[in-house]
VOVEXSE-69559 format. One record per atom (N, C-alpha, C): residue number from 1; residue in three letters; x, y, z. Coordinates in steps of 0.02 Angstrom, whole numbers, plus 32768, in hexadecimal, padded with zeros to 4 digits. Layout:
REM residues N
<rec><num>NUM</num><residuo>ala</residuo><x>X</x><y>Y</y><z>Z</z></rec>
...
//
This chain:
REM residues 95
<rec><num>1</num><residuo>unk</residuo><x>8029</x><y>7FC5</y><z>8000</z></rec>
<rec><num>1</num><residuo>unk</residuo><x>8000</x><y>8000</y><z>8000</z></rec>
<rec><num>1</num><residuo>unk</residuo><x>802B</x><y>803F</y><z>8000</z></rec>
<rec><num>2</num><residuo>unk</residuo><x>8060</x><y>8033</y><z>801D</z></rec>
<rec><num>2</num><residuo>unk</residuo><x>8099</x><y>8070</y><z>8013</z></rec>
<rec><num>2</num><residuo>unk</residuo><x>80AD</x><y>8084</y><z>7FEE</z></rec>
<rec><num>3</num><residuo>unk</residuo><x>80BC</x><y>8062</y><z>7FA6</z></rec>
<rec><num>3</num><residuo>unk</residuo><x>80C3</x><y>8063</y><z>7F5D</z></rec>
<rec><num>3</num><residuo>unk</residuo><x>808A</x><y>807C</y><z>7F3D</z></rec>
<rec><num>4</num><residuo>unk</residuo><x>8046</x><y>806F</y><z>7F4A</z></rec>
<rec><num>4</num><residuo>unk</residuo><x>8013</x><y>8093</y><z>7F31</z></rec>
<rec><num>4</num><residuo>unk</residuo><x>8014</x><y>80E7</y><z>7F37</z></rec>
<rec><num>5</num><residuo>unk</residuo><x>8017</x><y>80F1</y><z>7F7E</z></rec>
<rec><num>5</num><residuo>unk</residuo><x>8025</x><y>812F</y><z>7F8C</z></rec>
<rec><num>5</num><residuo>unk</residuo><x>8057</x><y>814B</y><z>7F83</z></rec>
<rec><num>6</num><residuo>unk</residuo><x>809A</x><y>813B</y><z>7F67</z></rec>
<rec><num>6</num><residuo>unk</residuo><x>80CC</x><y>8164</y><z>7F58</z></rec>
<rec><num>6</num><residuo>unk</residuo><x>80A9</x><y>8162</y><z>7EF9</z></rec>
<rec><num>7</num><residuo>unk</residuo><x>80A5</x><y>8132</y><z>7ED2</z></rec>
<rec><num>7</num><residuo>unk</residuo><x>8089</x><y>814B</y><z>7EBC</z></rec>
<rec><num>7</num><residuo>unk</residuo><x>8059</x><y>816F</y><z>7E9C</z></rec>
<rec><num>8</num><residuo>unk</residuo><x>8019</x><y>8181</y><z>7ECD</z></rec>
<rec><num>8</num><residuo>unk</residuo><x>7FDA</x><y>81A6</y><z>7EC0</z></rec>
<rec><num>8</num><residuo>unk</residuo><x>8007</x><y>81F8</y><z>7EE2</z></rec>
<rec><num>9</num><residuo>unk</residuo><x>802F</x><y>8200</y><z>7F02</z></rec>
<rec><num>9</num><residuo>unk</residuo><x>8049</x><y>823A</y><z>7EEF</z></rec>
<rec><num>9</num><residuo>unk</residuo><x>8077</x><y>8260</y><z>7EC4</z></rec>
<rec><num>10</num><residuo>unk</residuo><x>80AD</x><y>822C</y><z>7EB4</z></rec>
<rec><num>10</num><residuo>unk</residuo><x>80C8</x><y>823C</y><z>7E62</z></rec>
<rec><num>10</num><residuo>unk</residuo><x>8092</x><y>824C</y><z>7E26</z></rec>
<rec><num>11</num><residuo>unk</residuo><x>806C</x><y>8227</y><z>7E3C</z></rec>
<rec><num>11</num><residuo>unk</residuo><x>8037</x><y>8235</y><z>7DFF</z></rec>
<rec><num>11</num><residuo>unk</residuo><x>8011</x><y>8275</y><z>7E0E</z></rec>
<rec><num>12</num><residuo>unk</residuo><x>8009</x><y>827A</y><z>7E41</z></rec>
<rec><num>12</num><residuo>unk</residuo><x>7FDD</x><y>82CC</y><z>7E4B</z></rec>
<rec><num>12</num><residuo>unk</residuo><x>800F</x><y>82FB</y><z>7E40</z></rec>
<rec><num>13</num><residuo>unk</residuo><x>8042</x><y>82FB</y><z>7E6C</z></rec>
<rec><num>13</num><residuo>unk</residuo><x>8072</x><y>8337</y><z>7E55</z></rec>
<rec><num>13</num><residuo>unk</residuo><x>808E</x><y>8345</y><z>7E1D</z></rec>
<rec><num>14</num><residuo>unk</residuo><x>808F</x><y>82FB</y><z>7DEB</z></rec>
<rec><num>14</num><residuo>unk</residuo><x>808D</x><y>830F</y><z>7DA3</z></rec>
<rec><num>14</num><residuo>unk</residuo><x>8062</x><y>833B</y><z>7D7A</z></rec>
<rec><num>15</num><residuo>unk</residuo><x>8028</x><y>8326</y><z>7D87</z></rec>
<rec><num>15</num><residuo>unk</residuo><x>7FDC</x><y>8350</y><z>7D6E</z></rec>
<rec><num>15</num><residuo>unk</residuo><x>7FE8</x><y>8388</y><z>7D76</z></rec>
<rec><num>16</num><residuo>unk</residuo><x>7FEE</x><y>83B0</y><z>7DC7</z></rec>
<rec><num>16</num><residuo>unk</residuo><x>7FE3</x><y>83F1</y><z>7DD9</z></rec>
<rec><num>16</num><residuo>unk</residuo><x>8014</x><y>840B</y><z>7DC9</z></rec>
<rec><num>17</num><residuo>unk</residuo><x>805E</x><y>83DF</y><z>7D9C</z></rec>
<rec><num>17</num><residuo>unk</residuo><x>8091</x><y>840A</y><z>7D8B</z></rec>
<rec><num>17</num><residuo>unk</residuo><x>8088</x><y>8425</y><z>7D52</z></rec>
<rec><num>18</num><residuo>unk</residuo><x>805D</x><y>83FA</y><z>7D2E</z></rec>
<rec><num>18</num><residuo>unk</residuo><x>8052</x><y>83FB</y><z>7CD3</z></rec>
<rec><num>18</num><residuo>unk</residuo><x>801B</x><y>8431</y><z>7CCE</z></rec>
<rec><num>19</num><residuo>unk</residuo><x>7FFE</x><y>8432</y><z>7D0C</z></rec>
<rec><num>19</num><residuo>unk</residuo><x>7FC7</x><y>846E</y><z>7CF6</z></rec>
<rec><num>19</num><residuo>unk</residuo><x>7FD1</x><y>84AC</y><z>7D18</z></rec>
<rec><num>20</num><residuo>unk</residuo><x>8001</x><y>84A9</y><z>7D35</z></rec>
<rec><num>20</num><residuo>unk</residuo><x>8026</x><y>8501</y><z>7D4F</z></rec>
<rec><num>20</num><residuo>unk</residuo><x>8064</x><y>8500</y><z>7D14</z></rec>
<rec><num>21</num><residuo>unk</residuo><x>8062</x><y>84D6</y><z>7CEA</z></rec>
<rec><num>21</num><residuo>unk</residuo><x>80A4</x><y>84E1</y><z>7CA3</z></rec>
<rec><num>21</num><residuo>unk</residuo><x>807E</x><y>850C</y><z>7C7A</z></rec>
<rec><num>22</num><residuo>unk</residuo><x>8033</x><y>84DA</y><z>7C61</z></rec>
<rec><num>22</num><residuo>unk</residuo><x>8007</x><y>84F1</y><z>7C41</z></rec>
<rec><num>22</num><residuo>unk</residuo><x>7FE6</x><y>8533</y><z>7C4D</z></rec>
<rec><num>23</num><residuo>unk</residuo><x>7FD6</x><y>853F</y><z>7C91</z></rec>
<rec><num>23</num><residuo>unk</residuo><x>7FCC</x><y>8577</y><z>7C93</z></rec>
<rec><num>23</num><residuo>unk</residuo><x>7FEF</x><y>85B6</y><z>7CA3</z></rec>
<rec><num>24</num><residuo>unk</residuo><x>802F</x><y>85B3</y><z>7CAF</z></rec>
<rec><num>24</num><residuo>unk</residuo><x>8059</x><y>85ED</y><z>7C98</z></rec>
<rec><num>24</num><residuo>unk</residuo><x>8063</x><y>85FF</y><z>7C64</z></rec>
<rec><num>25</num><residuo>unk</residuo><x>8073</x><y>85BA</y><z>7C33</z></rec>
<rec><num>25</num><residuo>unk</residuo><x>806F</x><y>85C0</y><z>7BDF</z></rec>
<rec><num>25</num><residuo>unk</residuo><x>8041</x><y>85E0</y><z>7BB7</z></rec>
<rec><num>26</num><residuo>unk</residuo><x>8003</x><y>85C2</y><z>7BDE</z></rec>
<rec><num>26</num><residuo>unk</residuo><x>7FD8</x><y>8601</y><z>7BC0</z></rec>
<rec><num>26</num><residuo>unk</residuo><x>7FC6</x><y>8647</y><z>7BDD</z></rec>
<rec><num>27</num><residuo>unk</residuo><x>7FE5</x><y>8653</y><z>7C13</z></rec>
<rec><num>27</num><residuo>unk</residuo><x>7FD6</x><y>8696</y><z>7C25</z></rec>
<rec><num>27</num><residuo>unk</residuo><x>8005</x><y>86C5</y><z>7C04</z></rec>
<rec><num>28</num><residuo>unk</residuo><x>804D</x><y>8698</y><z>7BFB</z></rec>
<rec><num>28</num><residuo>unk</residuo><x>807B</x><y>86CF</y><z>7BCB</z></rec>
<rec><num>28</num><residuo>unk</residuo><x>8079</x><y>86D0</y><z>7B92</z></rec>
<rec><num>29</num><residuo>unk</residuo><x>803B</x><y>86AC</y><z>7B68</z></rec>
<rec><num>29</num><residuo>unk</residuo><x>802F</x><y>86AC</y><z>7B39</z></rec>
<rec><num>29</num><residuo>unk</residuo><x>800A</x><y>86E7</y><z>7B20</z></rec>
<rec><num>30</num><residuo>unk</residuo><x>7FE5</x><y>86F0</y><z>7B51</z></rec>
<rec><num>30</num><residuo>unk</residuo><x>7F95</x><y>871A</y><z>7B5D</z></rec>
<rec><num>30</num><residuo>unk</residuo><x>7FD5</x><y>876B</y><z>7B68</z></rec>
<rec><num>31</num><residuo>unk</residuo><x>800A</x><y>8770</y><z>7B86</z></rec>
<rec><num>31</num><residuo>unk</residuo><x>8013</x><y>87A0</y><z>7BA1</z></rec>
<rec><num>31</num><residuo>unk</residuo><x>8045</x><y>87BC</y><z>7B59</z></rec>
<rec><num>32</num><residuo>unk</residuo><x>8079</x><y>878A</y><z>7B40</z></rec>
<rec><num>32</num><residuo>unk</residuo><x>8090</x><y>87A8</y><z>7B01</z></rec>
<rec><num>32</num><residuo>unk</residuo><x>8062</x><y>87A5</y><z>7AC9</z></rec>
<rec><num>33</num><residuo>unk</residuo><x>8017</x><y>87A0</y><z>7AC0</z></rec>
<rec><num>33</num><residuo>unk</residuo><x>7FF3</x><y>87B4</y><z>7A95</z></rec>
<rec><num>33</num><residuo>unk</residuo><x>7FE9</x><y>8805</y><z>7A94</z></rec>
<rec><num>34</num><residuo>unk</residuo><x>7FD5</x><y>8808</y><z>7AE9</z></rec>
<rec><num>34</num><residuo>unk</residuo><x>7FB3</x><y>8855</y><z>7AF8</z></rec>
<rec><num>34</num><residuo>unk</residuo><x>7FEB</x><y>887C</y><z>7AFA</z></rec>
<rec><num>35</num><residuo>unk</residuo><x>8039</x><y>8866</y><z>7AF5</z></rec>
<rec><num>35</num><residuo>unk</residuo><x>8065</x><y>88B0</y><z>7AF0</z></rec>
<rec><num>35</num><residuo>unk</residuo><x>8065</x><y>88A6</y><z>7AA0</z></rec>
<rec><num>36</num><residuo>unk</residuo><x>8077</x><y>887C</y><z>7A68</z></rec>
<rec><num>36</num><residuo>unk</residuo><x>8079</x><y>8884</y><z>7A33</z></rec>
<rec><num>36</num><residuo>unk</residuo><x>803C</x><y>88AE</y><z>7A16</z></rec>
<rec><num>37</num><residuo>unk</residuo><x>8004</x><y>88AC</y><z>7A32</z></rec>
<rec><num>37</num><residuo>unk</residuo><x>7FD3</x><y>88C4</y><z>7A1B</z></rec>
<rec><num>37</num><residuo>unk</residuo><x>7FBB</x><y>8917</y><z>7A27</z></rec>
<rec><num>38</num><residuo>unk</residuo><x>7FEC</x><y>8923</y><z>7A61</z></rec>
<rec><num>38</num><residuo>unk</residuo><x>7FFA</x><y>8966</y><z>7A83</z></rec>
<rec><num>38</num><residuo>unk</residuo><x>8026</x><y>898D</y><z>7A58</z></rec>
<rec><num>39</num><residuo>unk</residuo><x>805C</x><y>897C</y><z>7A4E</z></rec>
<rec><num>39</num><residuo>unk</residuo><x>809C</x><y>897A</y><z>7A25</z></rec>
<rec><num>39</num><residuo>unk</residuo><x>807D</x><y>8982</y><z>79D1</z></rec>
<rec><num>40</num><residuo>unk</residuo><x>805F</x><y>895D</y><z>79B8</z></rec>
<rec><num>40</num><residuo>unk</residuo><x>802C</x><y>8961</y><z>796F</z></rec>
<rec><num>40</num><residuo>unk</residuo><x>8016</x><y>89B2</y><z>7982</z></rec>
<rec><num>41</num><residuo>unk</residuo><x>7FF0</x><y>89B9</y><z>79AE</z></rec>
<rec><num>41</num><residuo>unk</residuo><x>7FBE</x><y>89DE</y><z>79AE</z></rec>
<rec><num>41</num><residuo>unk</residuo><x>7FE4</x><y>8A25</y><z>799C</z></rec>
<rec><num>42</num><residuo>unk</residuo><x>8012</x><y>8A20</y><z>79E7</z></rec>
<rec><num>42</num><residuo>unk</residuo><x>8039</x><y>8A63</y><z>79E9</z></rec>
<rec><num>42</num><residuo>unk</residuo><x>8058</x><y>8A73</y><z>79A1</z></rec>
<rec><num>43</num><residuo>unk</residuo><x>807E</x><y>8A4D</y><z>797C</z></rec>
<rec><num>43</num><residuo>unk</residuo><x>809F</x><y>8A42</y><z>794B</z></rec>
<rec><num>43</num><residuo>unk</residuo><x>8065</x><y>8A6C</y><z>7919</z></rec>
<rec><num>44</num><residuo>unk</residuo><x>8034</x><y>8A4E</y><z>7903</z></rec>
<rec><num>44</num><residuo>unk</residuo><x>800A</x><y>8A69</y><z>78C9</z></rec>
<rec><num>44</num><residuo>unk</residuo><x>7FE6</x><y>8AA9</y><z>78DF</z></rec>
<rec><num>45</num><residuo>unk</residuo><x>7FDB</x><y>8AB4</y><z>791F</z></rec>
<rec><num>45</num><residuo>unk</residuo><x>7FC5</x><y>8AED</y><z>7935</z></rec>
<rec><num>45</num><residuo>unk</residuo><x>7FF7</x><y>8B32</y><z>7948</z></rec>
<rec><num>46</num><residuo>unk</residuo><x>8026</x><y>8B1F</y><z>794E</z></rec>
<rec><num>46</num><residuo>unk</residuo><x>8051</x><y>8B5B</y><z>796D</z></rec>
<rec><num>46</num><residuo>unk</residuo><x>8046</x><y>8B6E</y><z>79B9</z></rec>
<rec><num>47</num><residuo>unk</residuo><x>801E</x><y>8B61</y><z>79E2</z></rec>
<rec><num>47</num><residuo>unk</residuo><x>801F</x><y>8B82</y><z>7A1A</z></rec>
<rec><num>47</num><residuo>unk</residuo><x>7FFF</x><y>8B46</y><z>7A37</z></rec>
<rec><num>48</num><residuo>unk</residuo><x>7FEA</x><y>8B59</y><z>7A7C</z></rec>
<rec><num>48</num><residuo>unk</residuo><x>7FD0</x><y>8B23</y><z>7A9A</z></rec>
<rec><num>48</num><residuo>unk</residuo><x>7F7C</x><y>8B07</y><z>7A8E</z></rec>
<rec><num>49</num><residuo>unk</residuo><x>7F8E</x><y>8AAF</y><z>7A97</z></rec>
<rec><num>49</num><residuo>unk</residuo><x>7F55</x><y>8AA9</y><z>7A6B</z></rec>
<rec><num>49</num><residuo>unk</residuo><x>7F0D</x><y>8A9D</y><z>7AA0</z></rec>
<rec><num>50</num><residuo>unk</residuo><x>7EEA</x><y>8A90</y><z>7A74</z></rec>
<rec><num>50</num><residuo>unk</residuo><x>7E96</x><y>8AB5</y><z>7A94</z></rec>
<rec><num>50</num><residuo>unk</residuo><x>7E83</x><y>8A62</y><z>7ABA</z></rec>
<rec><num>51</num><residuo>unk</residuo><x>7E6B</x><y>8A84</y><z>7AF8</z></rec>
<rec><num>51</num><residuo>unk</residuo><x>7E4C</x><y>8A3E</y><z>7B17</z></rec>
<rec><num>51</num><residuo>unk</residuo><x>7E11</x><y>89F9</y><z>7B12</z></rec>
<rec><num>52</num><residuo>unk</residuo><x>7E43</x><y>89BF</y><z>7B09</z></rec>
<rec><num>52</num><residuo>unk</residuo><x>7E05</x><y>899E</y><z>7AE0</z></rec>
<rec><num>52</num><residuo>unk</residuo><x>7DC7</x><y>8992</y><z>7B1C</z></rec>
<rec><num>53</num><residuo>unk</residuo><x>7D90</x><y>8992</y><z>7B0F</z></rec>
<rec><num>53</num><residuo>unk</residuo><x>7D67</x><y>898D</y><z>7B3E</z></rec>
<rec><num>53</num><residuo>unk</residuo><x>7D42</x><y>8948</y><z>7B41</z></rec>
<rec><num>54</num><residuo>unk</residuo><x>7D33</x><y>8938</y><z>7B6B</z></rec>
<rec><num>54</num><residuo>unk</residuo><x>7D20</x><y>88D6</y><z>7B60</z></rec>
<rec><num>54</num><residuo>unk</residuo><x>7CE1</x><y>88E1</y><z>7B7B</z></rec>
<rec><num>55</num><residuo>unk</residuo><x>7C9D</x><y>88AC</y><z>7B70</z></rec>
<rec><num>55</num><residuo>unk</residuo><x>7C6E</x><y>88AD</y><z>7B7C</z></rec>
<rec><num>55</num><residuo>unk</residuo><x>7C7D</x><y>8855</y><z>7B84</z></rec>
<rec><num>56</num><residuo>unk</residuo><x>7C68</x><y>885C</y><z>7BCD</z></rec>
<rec><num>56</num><residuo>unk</residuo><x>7C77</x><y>87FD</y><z>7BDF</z></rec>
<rec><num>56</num><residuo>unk</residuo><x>7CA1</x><y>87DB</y><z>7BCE</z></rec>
<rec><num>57</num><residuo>unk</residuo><x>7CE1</x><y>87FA</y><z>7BD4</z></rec>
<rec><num>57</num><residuo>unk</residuo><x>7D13</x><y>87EC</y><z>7BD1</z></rec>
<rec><num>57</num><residuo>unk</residuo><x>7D2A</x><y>87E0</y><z>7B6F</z></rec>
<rec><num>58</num><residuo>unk</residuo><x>7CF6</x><y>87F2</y><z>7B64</z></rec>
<rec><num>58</num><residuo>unk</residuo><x>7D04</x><y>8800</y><z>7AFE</z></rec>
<rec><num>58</num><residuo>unk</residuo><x>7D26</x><y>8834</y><z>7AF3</z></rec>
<rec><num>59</num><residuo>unk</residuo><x>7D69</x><y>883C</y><z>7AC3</z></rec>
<rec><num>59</num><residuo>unk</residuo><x>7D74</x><y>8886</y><z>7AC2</z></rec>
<rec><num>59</num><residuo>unk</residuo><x>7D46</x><y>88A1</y><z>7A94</z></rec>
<rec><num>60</num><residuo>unk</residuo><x>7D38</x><y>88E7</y><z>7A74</z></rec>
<rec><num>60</num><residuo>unk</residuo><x>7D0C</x><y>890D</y><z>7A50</z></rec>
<rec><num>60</num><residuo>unk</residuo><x>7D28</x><y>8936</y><z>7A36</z></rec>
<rec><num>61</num><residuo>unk</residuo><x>7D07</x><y>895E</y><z>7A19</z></rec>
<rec><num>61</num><residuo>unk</residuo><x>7D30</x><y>89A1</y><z>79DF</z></rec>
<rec><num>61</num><residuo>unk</residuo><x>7D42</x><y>89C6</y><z>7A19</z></rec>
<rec><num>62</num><residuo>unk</residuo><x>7D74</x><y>89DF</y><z>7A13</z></rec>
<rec><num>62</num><residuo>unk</residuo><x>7D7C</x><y>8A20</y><z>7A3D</z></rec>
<rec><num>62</num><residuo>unk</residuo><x>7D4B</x><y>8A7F</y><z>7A1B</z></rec>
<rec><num>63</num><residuo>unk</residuo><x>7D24</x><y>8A90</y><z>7A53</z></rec>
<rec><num>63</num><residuo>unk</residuo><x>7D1A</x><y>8AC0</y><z>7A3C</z></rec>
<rec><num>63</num><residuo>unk</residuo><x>7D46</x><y>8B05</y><z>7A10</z></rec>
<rec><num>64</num><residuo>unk</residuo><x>7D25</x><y>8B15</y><z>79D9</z></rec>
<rec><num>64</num><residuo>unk</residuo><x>7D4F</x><y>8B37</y><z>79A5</z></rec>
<rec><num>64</num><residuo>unk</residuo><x>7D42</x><y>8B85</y><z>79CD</z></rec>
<rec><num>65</num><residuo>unk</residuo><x>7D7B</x><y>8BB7</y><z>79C5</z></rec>
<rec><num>65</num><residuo>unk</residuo><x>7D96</x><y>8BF9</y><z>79E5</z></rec>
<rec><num>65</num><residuo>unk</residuo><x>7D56</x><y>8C09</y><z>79B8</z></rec>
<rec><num>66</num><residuo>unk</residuo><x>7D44</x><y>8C63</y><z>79E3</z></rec>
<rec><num>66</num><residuo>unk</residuo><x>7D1F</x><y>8C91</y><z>79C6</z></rec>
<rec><num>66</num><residuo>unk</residuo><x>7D2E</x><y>8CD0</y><z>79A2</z></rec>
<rec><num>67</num><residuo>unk</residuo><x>7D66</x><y>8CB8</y><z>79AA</z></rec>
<rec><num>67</num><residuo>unk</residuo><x>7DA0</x><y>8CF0</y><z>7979</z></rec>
<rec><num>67</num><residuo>unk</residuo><x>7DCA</x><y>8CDF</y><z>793C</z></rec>
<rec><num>68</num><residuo>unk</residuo><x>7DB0</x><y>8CEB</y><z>790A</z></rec>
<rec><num>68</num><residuo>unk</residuo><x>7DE0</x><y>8CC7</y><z>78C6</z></rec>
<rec><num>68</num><residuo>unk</residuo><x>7E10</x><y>8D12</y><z>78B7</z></rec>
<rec><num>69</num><residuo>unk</residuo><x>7E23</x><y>8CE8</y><z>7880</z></rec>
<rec><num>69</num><residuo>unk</residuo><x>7E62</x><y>8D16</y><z>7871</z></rec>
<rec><num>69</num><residuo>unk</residuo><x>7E51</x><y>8D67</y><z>7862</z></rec>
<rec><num>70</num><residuo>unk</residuo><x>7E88</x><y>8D8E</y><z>7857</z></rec>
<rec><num>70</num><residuo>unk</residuo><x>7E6C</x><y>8DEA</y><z>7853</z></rec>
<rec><num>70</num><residuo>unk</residuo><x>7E56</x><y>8DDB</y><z>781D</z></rec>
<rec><num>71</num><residuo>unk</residuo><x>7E1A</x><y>8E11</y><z>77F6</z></rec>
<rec><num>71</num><residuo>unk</residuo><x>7E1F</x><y>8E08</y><z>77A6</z></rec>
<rec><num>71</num><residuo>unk</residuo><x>7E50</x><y>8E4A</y><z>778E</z></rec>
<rec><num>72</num><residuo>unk</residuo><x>7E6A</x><y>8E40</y><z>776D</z></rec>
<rec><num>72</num><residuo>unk</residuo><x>7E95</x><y>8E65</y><z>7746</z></rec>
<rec><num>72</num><residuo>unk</residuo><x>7E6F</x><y>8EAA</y><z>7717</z></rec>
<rec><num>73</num><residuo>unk</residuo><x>7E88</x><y>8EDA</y><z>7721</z></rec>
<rec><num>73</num><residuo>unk</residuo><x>7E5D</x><y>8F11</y><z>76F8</z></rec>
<rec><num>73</num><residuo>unk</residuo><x>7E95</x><y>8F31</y><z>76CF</z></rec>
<rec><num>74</num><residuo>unk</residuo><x>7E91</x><y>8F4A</y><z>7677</z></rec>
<rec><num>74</num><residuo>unk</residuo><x>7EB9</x><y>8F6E</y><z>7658</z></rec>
<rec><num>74</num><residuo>unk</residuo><x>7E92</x><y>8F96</y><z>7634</z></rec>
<rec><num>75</num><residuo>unk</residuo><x>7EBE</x><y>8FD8</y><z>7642</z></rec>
<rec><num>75</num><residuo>unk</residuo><x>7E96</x><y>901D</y><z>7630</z></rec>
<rec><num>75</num><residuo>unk</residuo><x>7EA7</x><y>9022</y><z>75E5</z></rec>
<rec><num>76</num><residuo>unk</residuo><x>7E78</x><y>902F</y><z>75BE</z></rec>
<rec><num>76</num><residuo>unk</residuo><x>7E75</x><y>9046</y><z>756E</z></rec>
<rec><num>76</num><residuo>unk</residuo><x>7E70</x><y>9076</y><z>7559</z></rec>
<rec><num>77</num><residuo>unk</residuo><x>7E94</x><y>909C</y><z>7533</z></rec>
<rec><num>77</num><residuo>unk</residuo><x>7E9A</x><y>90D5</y><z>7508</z></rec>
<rec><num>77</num><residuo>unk</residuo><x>7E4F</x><y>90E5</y><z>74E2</z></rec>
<rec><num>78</num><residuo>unk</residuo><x>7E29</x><y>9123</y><z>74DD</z></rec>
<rec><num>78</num><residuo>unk</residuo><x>7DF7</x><y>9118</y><z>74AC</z></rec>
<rec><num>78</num><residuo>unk</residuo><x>7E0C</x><y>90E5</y><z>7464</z></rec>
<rec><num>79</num><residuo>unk</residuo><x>7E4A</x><y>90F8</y><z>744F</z></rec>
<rec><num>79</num><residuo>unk</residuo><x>7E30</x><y>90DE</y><z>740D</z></rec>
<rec><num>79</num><residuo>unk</residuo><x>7E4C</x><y>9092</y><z>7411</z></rec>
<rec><num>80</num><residuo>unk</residuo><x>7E50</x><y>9068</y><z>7455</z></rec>
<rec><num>80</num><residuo>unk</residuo><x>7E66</x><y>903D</y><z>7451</z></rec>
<rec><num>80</num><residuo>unk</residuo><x>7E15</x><y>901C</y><z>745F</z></rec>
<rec><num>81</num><residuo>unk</residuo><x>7DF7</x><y>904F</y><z>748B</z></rec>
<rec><num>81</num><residuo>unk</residuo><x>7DA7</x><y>9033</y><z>7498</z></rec>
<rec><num>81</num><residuo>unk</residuo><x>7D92</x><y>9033</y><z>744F</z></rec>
<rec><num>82</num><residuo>unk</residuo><x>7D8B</x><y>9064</y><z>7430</z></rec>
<rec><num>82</num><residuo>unk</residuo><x>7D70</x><y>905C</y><z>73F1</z></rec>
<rec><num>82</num><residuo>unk</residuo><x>7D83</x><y>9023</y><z>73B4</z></rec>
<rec><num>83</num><residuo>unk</residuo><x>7DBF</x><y>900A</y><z>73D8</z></rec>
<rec><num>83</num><residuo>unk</residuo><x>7DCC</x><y>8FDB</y><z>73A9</z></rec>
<rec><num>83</num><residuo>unk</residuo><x>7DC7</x><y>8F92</y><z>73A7</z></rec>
<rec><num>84</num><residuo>unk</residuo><x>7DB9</x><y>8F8D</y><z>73ED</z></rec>
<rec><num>84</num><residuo>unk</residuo><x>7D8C</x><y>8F52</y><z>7414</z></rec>
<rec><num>84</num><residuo>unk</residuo><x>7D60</x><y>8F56</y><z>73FA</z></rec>
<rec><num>85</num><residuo>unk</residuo><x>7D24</x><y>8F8D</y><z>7409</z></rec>
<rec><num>85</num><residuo>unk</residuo><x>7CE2</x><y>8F70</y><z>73F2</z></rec>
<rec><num>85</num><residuo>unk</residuo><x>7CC8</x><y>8F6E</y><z>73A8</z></rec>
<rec><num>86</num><residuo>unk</residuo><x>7CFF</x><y>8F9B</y><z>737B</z></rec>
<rec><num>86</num><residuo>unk</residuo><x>7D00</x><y>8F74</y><z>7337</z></rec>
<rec><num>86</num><residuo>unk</residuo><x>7D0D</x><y>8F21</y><z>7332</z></rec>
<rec><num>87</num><residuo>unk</residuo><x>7D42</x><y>8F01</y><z>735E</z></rec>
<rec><num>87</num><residuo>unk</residuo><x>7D3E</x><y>8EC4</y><z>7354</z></rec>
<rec><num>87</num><residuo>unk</residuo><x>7D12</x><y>8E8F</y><z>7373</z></rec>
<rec><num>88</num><residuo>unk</residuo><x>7D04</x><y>8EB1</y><z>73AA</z></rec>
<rec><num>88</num><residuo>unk</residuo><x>7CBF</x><y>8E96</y><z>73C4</z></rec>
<rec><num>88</num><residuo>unk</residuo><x>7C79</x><y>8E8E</y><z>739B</z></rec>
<rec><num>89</num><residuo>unk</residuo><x>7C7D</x><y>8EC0</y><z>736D</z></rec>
<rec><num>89</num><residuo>unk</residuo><x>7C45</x><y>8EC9</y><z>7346</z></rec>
<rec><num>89</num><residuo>unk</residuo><x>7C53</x><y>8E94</y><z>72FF</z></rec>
<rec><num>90</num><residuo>unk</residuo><x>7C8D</x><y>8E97</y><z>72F1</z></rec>
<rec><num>90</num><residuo>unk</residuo><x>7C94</x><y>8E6C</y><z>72BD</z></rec>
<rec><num>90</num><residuo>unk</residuo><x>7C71</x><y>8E18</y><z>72C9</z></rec>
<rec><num>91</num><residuo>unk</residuo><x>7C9F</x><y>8E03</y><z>72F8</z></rec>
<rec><num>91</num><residuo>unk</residuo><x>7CA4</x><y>8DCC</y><z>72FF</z></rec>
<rec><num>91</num><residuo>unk</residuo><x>7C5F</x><y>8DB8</y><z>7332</z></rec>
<rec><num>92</num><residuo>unk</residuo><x>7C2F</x><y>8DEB</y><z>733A</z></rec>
<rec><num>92</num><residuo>unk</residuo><x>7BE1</x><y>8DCB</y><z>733B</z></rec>
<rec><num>92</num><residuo>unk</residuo><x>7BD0</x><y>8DC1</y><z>730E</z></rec>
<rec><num>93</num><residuo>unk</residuo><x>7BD9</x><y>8DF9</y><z>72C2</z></rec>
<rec><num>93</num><residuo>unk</residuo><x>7BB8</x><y>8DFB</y><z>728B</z></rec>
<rec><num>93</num><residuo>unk</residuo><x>7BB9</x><y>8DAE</y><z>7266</z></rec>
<rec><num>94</num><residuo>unk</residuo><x>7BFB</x><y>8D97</y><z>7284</z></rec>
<rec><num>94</num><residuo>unk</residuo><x>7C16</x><y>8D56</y><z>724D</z></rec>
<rec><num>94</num><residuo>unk</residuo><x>7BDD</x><y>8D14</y><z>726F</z></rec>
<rec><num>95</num><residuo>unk</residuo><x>7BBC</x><y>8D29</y><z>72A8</z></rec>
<rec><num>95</num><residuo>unk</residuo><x>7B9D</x><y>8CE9</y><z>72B8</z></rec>
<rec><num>95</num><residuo>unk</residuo><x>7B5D</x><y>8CDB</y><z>7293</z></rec>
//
């Protein structure tokens, strides 16, 4: 019976070793996803990136800013206006 019990604990401490392997493996799996994906972000964005928001543990779109880019304004000479809306006028006529 002494042999049983030495080994019904080799055998357990095997198990609980394989599944604290397994689950570190996957937690640093899980953890170099979310910096590569931080790292992506920053990279294509330039600045820091926007927080993903999860609904039950799902991630989701991150909400989009309420500020887009400046629009750009260039001042025209009359006869540069006038020469716009000659081509403006053309190129309705052609439709």
């Amino acid at each position: 019976m002494a042999e049983h019990e030495t080994l019904s604990r080799t055998t357990g401490a095997t198990v609980v070793t394989l599944v604290v392997v397994a689950c570190a493996a996957g937690l640093a799996d899980a953890l170099r996803r979310r910096l590569r994906l931080r790292r992506r972000t920053r990279h294509h964005a330039g600045a820091e990136p926007a927080p993903v928001h999860t609904h039950h543990g799902a991630p989701t779109i991150p909400r989009q800013r309420a500020t887009g880019p400046s629009a750009e304004t260039v001042r025209l000479t009359e006869a540069e206006r006038d020469a716009f809306a000659v081509l403006v006028r053309r190129l309705s006529e052609g439709d």
